[in-house]
MILUM-966358 format. One record per atom (N, C-alpha, C, O): residue in three letters; atom name; x negated, y negated, z negated. Coordinates in pm, 1 decimal. Layout:
BEGIN
<'ALA','CA',<X,Y,Z>> ...
***
This chain:
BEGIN
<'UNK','N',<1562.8,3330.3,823.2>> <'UNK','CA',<1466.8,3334.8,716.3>> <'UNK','C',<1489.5,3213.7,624.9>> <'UNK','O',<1476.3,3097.5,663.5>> <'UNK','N',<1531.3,3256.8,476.5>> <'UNK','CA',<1502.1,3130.3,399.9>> <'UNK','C',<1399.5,3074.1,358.9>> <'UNK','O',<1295.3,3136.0,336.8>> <'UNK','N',<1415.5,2929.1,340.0>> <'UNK','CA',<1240.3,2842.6,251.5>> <'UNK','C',<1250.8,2919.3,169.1>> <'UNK','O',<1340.3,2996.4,134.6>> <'UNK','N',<1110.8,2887.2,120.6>> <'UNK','CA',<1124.3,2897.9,-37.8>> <'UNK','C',<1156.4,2808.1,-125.5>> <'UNK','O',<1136.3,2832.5,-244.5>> <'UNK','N',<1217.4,2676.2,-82.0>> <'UNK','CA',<1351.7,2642.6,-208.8>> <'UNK','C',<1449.1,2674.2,-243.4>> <'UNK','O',<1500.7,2664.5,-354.7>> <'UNK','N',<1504.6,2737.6,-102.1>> <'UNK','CA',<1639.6,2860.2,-110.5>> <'UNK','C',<1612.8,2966.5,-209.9>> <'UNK','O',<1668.3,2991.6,-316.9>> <'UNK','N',<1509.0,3025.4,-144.9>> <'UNK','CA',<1503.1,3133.7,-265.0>> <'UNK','C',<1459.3,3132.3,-398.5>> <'UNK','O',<1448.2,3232.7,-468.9>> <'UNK','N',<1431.1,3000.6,-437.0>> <'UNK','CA',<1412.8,2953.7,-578.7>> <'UNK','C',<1545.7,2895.2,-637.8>> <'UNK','O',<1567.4,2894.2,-758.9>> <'UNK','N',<1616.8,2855.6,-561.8>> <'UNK','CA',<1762.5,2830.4,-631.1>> <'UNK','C',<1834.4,2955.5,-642.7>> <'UNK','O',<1910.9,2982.2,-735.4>> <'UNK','N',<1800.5,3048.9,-522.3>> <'UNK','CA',<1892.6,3184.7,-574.4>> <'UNK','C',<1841.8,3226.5,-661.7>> <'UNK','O',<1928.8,3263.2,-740.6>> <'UNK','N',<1687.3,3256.5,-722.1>> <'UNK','CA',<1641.8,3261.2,-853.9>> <'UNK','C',<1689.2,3219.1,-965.1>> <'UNK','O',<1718.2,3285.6,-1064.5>> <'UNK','N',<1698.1,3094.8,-946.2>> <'UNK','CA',<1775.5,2997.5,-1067.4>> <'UNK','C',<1890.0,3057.5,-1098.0>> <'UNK','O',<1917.1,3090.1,-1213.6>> <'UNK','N',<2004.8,3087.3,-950.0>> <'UNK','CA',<2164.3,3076.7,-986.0>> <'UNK','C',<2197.7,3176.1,-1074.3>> <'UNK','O',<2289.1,3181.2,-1156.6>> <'UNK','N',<2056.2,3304.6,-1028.5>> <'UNK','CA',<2103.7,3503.5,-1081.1>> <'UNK','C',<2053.7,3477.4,-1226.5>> <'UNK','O',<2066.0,3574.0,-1301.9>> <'UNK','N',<2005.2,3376.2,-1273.4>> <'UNK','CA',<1909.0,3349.6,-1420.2>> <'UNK','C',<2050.7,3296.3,-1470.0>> <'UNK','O',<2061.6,3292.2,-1592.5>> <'UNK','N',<2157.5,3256.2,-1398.2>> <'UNK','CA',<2274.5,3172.8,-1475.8>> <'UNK','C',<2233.0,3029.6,-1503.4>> <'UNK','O',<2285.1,2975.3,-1600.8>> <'UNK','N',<2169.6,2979.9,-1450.3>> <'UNK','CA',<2105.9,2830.8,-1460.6>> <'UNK','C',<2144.6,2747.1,-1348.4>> <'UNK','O',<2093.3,2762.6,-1237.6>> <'UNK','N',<2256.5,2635.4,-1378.5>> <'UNK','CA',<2292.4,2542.6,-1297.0>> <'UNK','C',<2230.6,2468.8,-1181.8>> <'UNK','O',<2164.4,2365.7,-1193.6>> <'UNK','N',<2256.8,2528.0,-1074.2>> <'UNK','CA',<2167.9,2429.4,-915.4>> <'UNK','C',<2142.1,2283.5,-1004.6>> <'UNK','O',<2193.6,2234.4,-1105.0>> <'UNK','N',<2050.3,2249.8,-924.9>> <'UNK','CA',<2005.5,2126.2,-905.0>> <'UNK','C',<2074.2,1994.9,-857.9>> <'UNK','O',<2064.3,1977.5,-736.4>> <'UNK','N',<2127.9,1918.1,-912.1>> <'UNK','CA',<2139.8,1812.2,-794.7>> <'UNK','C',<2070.6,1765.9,-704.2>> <'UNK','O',<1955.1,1723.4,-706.9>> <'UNK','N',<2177.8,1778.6,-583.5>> <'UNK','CA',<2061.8,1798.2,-457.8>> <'UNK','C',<2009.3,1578.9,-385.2>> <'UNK','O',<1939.7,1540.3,-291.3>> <'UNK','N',<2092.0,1500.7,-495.5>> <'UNK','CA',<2047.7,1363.5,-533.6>> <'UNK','C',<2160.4,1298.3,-402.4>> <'UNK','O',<2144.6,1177.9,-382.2>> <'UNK','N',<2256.2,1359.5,-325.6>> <'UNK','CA',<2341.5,1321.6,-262.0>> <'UNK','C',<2399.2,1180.8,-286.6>> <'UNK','O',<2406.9,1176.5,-409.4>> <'UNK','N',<2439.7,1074.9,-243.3>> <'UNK','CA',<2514.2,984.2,-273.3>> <'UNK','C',<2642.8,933.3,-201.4>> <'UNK','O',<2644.5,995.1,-94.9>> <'UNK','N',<2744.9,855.9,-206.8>> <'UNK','CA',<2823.1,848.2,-214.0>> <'UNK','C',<2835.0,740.7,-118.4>> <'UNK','O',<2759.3,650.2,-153.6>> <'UNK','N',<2909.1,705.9,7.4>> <'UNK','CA',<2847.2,644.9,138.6>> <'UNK','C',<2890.1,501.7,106.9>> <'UNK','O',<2847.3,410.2,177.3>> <'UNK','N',<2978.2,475.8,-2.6>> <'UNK','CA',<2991.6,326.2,-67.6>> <'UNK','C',<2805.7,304.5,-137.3>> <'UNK','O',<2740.1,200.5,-132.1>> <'UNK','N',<2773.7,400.7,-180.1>> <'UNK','CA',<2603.6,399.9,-280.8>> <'UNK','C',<2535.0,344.0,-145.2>> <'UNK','O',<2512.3,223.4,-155.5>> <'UNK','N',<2494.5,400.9,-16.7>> <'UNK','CA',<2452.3,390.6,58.3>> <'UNK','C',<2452.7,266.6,87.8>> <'UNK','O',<2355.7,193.6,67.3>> <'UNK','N',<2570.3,225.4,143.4>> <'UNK','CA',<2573.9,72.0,176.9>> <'UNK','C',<2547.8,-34.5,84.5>> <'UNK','O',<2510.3,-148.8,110.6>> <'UNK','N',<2572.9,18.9,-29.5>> <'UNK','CA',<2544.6,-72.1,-155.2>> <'UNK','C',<2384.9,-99.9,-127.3>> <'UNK','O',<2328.4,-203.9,-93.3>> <'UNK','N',<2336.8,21.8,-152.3>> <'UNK','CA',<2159.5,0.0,-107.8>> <'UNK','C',<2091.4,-74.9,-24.8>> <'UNK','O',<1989.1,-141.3,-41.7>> <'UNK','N',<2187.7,-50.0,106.7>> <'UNK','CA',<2132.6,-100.2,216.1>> <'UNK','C',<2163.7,-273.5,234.0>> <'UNK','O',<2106.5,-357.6,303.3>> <'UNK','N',<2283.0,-284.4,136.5>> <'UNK','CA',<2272.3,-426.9,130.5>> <'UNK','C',<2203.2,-517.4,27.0>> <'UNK','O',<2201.8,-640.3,20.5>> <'UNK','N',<2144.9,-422.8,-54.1>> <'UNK','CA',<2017.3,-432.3,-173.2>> <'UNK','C',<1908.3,-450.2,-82.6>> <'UNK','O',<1834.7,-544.1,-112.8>> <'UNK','N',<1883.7,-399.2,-0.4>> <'UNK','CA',<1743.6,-381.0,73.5>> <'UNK','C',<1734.2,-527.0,150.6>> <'UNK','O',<1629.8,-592.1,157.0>> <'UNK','N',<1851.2,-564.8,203.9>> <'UNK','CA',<1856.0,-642.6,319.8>> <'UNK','C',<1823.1,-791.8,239.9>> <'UNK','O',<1754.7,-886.2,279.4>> <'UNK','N',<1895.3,-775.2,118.9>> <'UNK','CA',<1917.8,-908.7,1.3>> <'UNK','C',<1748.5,-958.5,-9.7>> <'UNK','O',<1704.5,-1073.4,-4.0>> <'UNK','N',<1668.9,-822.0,-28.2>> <'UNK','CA',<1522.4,-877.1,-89.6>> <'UNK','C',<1487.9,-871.8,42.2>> <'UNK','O',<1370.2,-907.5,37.6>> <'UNK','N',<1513.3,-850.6,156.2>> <'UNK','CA',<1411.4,-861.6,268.4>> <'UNK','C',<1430.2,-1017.1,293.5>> <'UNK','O',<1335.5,-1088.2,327.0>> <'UNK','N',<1559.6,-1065.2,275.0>> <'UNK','CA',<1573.3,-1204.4,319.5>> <'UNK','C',<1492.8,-1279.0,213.8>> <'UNK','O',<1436.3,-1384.6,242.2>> <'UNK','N',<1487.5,-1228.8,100.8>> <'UNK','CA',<1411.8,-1319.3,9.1>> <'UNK','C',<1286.2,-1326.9,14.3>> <'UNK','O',<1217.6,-1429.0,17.5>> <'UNK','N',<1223.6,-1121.2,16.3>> <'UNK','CA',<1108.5,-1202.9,47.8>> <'UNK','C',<1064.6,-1298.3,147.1>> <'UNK','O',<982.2,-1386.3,122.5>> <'UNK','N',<1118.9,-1280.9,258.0>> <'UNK','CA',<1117.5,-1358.8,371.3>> <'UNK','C',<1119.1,-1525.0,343.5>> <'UNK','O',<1026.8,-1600.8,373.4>> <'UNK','N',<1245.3,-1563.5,279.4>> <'UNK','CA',<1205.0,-1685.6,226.9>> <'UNK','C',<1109.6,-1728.8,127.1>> <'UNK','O',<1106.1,-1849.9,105.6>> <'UNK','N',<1042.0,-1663.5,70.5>> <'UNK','CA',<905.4,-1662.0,23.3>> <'UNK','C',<820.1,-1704.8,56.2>> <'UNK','O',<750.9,-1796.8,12.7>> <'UNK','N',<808.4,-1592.5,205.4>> <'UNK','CA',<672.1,-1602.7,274.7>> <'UNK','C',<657.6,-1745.4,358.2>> <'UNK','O',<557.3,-1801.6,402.2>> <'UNK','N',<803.8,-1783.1,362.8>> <'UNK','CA',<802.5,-1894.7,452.9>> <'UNK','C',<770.3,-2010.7,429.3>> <'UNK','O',<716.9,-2094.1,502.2>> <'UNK','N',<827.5,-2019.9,249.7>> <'UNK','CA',<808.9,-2126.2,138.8>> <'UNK','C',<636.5,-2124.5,123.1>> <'UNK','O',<566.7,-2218.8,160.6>> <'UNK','N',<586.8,-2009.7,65.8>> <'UNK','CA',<418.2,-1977.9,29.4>> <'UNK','C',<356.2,-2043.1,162.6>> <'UNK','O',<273.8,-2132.7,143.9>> <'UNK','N',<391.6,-2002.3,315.3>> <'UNK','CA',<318.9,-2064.8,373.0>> <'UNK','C',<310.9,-2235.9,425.5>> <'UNK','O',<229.2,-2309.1,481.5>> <'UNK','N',<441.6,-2245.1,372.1>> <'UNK','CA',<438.8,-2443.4,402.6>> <'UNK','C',<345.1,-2448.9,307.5>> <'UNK','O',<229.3,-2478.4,336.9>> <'UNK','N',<378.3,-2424.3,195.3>> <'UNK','CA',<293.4,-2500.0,81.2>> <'UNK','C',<110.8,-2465.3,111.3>> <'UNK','O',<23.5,-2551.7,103.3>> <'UNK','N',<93.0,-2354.8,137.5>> <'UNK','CA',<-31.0,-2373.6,187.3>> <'UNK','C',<-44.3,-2499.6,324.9>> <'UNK','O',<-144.2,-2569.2,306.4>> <'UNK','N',<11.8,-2528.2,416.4>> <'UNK','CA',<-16.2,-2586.5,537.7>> <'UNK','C',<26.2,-2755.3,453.2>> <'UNK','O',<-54.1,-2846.4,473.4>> <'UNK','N',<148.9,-2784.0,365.1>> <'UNK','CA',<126.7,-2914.4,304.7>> <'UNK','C',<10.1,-2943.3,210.8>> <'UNK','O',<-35.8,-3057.0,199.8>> <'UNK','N',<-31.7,-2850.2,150.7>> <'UNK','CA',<-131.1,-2910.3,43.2>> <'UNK','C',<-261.1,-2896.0,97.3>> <'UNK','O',<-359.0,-2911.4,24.3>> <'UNK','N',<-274.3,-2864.3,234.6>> <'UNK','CA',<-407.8,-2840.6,277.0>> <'UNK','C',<-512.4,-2791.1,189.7>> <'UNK','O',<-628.5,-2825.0,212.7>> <'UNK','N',<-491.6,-2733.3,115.8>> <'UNK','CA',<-545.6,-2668.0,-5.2>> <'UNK','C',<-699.3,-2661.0,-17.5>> <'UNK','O',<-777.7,-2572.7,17.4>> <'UNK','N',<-725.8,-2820.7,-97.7>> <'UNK','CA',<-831.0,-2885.0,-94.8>> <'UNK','C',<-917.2,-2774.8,-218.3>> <'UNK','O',<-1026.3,-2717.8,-218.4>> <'UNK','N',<-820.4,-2782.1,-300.2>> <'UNK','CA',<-893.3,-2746.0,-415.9>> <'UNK','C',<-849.6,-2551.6,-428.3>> <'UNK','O',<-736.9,-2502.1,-427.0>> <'UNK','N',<-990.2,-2476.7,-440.0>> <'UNK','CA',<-1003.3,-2349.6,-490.9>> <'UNK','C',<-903.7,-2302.3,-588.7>> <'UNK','O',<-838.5,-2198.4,-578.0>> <'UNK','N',<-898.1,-2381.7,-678.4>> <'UNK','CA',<-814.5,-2349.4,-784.4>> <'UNK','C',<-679.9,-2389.5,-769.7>> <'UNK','O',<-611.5,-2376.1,-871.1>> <'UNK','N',<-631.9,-2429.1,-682.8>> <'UNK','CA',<-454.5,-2398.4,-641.8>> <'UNK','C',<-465.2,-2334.9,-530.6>> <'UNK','O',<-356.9,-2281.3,-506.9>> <'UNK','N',<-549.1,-2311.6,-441.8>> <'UNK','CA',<-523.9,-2216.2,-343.5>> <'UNK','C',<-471.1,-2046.6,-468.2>> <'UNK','O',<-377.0,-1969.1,-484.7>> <'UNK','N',<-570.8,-2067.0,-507.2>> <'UNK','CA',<-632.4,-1958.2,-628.3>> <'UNK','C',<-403.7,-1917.9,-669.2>> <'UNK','O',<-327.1,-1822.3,-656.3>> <'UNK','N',<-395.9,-2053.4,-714.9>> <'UNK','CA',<-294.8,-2020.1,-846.0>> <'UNK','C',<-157.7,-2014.3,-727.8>> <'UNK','O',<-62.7,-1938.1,-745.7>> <'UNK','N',<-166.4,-2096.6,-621.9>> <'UNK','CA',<-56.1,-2056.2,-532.3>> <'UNK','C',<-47.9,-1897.3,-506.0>> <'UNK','O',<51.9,-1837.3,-545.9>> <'UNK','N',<-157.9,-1823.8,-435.2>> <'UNK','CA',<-166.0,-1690.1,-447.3>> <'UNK','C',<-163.5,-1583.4,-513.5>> <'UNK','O',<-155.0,-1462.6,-491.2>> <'UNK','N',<-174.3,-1664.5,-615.8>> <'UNK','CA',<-143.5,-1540.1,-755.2>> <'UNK','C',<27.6,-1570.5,-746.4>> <'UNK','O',<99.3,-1470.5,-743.8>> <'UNK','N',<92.3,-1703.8,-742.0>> <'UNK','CA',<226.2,-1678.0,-782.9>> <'UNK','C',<317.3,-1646.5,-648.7>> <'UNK','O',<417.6,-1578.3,-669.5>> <'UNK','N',<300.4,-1675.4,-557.6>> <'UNK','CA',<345.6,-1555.2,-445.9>> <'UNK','C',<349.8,-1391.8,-436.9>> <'UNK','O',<440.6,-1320.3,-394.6>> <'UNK','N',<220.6,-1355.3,-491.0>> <'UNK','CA',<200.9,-1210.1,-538.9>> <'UNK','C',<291.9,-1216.0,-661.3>> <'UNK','O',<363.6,-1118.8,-684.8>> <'UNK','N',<294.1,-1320.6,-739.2>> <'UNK','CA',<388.8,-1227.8,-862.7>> <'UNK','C',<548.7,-1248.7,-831.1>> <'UNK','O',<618.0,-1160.5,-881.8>> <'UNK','N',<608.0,-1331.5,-769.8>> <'UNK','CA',<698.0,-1352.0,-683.5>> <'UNK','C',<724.1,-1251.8,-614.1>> <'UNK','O',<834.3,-1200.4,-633.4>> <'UNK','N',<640.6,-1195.6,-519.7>> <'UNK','CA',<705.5,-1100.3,-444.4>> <'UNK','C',<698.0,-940.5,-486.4>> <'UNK','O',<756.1,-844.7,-435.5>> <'UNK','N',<616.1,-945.4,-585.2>> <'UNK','CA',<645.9,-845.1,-698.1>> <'UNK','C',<768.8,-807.2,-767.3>> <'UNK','O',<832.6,-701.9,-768.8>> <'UNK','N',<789.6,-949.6,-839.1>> <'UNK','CA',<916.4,-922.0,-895.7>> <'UNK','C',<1076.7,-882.0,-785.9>> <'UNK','O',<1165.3,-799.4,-807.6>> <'UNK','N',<1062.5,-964.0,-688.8>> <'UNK','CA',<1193.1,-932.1,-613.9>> <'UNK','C',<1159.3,-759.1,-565.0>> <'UNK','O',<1237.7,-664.4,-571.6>> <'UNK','N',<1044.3,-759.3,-525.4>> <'UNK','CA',<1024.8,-564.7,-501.8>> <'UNK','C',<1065.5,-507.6,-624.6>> <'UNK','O',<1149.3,-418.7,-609.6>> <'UNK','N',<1032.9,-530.7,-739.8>> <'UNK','CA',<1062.0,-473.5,-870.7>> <'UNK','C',<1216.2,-443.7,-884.2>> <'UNK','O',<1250.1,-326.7,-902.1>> <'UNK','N',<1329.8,-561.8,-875.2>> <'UNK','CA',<1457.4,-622.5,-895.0>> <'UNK','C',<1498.3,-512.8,-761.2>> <'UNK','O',<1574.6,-421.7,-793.3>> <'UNK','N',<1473.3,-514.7,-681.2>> <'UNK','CA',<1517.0,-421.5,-544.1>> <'UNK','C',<1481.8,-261.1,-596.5>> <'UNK','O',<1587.0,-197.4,-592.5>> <'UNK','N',<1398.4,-198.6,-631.3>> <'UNK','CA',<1374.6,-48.8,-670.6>> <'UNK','C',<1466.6,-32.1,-769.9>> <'UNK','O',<1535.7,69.6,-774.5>> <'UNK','N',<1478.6,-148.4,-875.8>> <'UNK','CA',<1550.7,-79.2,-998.4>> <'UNK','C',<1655.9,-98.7,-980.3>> <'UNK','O',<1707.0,-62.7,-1086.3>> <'UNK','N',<1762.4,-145.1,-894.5>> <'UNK','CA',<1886.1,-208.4,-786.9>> <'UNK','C',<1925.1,-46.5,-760.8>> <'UNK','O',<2010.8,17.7,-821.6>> <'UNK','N',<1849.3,-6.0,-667.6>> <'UNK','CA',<1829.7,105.0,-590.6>> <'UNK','C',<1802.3,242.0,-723.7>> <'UNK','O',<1868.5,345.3,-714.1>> <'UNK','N',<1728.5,229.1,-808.0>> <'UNK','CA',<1724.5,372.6,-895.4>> <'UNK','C',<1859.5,314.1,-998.1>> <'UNK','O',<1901.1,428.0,-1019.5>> <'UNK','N',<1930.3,250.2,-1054.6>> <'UNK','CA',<2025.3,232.2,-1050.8>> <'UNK','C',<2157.6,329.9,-980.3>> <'UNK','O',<2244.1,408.9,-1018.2>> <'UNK','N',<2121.5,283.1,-887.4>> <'UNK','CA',<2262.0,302.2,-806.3>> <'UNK','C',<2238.9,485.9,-750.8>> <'UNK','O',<2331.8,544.5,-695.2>> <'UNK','N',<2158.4,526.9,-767.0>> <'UNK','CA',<2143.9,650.4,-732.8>> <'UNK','C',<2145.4,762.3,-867.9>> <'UNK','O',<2184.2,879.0,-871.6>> <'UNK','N',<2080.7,665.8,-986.0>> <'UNK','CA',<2079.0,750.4,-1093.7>> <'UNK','C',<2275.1,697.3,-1157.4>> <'UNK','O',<2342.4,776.2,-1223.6>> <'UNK','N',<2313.3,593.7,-1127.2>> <'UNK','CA',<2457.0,551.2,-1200.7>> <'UNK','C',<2406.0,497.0,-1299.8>> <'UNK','O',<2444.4,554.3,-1401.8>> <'UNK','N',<2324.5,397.8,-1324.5>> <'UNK','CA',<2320.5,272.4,-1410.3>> <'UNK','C',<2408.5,193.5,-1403.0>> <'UNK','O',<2488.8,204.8,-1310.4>> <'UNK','N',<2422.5,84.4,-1501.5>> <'UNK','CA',<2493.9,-9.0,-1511.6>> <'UNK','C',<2436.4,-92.8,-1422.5>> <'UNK','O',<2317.6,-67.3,-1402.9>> <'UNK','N',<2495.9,-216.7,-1340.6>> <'UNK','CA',<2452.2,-313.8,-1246.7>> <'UNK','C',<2576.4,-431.1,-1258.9>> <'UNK','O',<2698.9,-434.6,-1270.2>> <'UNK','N',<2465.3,-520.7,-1249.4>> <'UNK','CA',<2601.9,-644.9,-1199.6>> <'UNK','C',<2597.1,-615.8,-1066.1>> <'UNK','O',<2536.0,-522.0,-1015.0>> <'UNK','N',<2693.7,-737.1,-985.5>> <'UNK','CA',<2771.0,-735.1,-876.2>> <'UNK','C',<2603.2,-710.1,-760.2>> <'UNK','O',<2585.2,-622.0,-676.2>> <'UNK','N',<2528.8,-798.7,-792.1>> <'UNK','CA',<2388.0,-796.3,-716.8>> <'UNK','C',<2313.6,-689.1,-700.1>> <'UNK','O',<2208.7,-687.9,-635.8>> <'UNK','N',<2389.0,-545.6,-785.6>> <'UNK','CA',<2276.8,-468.6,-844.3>> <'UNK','C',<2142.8,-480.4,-923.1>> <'UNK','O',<2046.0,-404.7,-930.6>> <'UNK','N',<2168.7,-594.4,-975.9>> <'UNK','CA',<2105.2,-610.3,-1087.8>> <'UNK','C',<2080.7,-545.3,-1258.5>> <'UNK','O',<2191.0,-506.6,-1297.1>> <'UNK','N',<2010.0,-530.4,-1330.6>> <'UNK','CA',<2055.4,-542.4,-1472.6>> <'UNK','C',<2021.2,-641.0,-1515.0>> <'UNK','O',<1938.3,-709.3,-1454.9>> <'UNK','N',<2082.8,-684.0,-1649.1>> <'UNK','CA',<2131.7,-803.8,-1704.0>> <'UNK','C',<1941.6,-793.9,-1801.3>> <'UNK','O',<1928.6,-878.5,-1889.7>> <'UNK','N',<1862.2,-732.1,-1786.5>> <'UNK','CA',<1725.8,-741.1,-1839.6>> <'UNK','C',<1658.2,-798.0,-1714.7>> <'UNK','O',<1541.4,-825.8,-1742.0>> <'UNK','N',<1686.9,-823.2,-1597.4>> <'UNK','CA',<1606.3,-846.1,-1484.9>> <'UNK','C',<1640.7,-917.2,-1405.5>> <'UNK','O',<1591.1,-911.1,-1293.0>> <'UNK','N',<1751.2,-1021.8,-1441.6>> <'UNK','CA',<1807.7,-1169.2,-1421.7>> <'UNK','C',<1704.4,-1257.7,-1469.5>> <'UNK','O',<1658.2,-1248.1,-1583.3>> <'UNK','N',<1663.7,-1351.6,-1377.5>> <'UNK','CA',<1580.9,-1459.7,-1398.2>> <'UNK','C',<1639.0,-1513.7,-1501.6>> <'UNK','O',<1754.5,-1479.0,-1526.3>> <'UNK','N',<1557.6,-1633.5,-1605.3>> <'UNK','CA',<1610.9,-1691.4,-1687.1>> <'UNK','C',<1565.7,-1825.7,-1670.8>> <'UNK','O',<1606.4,-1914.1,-1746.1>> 
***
């Protein structure tokens, strides 16, 4: 018995309308990814490690740097999640990337 995505592509094919890409990648793409993934896990990681000295050195007397440390950890670990998805939709859609999987709009400055 077929799904019914099978039988919506045989729909498609008898209409004369080109299958779908089924979003397959290419097992160099794969590893590329997976060493994208691993890059921001170590970072965030050194993040979390950095965010938490600095909380335990500054004994964080005052509200308002506890305050502003936590906002820039959150935007910190935002951006490297950000830099990692578009790494990754990149490399699956065939964007341009530097060597990091980066684009040259999402290089720190």
């Amino acid at each position: 018995m077929k799904s019914a995505y099978e039988l919506a592509l045989e729909r498609i094919e008898r209409q004369g309308i080109e299958r779908p890409d089924t979003g397959r990648i290419s097992e160099e793409a794969r590893q590329r990814i997976d060493e994208i993934r691993r890059q921001a896990a170590a970072r965030l990681a050194e993040l979390e490690i950095l965010h938490k000295d600095r909380l335990r050195s500054q004994a964080m007397i005052d509200p308002t740097t506890l305050r502003n440390e936590k906002s820039g950890y959150l935007q910190d670990r935002s951006r490297i999640e950000e830099e990692r998805d578009a790494a990754i939709a990149a490399l699956r859609g065939g964007g341009e990337r530097d060597q990091n999987g980066m684009s040259s709009s999402s290089k720190p400055k």
